[in-house]
N, C-alpha and C positions, 0 to 999 in steps of 0.2 A: 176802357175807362178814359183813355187820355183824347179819344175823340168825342166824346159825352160832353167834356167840358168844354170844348168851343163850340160844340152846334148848339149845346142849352144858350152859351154865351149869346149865338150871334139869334137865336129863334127870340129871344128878348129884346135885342137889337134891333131884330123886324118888327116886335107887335110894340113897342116903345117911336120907332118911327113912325109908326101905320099910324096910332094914335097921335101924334103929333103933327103929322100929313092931313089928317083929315079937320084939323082945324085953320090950316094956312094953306088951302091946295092952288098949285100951282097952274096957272093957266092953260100952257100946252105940255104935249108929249115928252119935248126939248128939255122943260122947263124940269119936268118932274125925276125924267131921269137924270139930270145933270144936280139935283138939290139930293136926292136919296143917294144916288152914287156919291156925293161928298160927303153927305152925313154918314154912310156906312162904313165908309172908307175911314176917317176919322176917327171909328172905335178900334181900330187894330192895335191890336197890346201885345206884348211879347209872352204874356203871358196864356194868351188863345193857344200856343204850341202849332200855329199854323204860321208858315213864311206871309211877309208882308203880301207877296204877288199872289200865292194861293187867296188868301183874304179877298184880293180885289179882282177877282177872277169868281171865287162866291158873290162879292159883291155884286156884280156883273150881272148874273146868270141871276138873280134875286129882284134884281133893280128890274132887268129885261120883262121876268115874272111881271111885277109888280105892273109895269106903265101897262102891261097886254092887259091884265085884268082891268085894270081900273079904265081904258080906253073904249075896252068891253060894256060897261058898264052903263 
């Protein structure tokens, strides 16, 4: 239960950025993972029950996701 609530947290997180990404996209690679890694980074609450560094370690590995797909694309 107590890992339910950060991942629903942060999976709204992603499709709330996705959504907002895709109407100001970013030029390059650089560009994209350096603007989603802030904004991700920037939801971390105390209340996610995840340490700040775990957070931006998800962060990370999410952002990474993201720029491959969308590079792919």
């Amino acid at each position: 239960m107590q890992l339910s609530r950060p991942l629903c947290s942060l999976c709204l997180l992603m499709a709330a950025s996705l959504a907002y990404a895709q109407g100001s996209a970013p030029e390059s690679e650089e560009q994209m993972r350096a603007q989603w890694s802030k904004r991700c980074g920037d939801h971390w609450d105390a209340e996610t029950h995840m340490t700040k560094k775990d957070w931006h370690r998800v962060c990370r590995r999410v952002t990474d996701q993201r720029v491959k797909f969308r590079m792919e694309q």
